[in-house]
C-alpha positions in Angstrom: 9.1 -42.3 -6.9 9.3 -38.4 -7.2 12.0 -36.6 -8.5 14.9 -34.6 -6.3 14.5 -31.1 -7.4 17.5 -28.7 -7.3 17.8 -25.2 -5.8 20.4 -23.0 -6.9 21.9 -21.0 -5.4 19.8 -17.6 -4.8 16.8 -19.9 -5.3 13.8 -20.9 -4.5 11.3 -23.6 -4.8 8.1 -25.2 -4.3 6.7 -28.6 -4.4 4.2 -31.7 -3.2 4.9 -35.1 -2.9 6.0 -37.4 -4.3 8.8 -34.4 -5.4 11.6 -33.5 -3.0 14.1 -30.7 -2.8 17.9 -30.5 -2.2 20.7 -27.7 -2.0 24.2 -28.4 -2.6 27.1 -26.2 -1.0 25.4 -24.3 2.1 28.8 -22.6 3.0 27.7 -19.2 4.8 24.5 -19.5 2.8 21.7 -21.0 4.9 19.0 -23.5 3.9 15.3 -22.9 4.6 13.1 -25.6 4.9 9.3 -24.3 5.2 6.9 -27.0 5.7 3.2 -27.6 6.2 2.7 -30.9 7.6 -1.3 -31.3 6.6 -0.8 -30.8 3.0 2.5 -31.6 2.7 3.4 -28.7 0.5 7.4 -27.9 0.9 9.6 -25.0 -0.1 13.3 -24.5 0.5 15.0 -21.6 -0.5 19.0 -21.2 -0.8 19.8 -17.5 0.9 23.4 -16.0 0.6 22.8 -12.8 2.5 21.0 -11.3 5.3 19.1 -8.2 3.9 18.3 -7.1 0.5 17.7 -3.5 1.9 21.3 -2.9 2.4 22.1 -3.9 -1.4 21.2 -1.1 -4.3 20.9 -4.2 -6.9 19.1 -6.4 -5.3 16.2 -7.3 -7.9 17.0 -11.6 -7.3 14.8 -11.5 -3.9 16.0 -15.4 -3.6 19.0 -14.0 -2.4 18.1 -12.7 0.5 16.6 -13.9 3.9 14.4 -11.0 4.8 12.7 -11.3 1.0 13.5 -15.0 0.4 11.5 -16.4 3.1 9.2 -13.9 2.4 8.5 -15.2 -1.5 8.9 -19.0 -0.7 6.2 -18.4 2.1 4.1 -16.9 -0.3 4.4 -19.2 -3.1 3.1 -22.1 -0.4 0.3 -20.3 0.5 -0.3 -20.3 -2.9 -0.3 -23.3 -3.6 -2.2 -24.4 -0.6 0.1 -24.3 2.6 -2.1 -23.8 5.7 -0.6 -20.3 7.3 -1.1 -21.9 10.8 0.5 -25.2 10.2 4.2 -24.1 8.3 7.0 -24.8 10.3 11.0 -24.1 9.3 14.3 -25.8 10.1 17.1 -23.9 8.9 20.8 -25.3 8.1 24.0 -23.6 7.0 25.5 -20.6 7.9 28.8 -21.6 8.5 31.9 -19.7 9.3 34.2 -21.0 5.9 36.8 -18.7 6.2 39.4 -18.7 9.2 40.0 -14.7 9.4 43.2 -13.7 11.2 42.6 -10.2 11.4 40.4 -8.0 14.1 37.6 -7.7 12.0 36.6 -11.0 10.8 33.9 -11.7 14.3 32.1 -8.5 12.6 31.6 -9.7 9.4 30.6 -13.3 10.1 28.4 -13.4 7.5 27.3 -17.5 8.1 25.7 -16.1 11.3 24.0 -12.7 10.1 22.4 -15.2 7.6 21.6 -17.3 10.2 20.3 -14.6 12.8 18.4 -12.7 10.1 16.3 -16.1 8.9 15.3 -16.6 12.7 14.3 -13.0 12.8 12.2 -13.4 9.0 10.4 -16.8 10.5 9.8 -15.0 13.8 7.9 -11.8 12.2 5.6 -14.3 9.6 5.1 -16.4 13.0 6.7 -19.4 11.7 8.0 -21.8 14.3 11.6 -22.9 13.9 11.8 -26.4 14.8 15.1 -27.5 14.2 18.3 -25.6 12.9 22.0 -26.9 12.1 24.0 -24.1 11.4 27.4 -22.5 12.3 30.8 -24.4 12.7 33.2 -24.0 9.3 32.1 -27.1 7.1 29.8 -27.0 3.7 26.3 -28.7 3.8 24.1 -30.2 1.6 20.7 -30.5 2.6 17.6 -32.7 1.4 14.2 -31.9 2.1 11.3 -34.7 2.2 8.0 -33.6 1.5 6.1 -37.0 2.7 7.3 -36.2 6.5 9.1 -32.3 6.3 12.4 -34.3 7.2 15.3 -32.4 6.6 18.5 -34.5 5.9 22.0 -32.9 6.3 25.2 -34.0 4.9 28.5 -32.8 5.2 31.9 -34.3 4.0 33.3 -36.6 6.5 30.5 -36.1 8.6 27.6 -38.3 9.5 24.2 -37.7 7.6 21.7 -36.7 10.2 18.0 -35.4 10.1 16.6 -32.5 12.1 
């Protein structure tokens, strides 16, 4: 039996089977799950914002989707991962804070993390399988490296796999 393997927040990481990965607390954050289904090499990374380029400090590049999915892409490809073959499911990006002022739809920051990750995936040519993201509840997500399932859990919500 492998070992679950934590990513922080801002973080990224790699692994084969038998390992497997989990994030805890995907609040706006989102989860991505890369995945190459021939060699079973696996990567999630835990992104909190949508673009490093509009941050002066942004030297942790696990941070952010555009260079996030970037650097966990790469590190799979190091290790092995078929370009052709990765695929992503995304989870997170939810909506935790009930805004009542005029200005909270433009700074729903649960979907520019969500929108920018579809964008990322979409210039690499990644397919996006499956996502589960939006709505205002907190995720924790587990990523299997035997099949690339992606289990989602949320307090008094059922556990489902996308």
């Amino acid at each position: 039996m492998g070992q679950m393997i934590k990513v922080g927040m801002a973080d990224l990481k790699v692994c084969k089977p038998p390992d497997n990965l989990t994030t805890i607390g995907l609040g706006s954050c989102i989860g991505i799950a890369l995945y190459d289904p021939s060699t079973k090499i696996t990567g999630l990374a835990h992104i909190m914002l949508p673009d490093s380029t509009a941050i002066r400090n942004n030297s942790n590049i696990a941070k952010f989707a555009d260079t996030g999915i970037q650097k966990l892409y790469d590190d799979m490809i190091a290790m092995g991962a078929n370009k052709a073959r990765i695929v992503a499911k995304i989870a997170g990006g939810a909506k935790m804070f009930a805004l009542s002022n005029e200005n909270a739809a433009s700074i729903n920051v649960g979907e520019k993390n969500a929108q920018a990750s579809r964008e990322k995936l979409k210039q690499l040519g990644i397919r996006l399988l499956a996502e589960d993201c939006g709505l205002n509840f907190g995720r924790t997500v587990e990523l299997y490296s035997e099949d690339g399932r992606y289990l989602i859990k949320a307090v008094g919500k059922e556990e489902k796999a996308i």
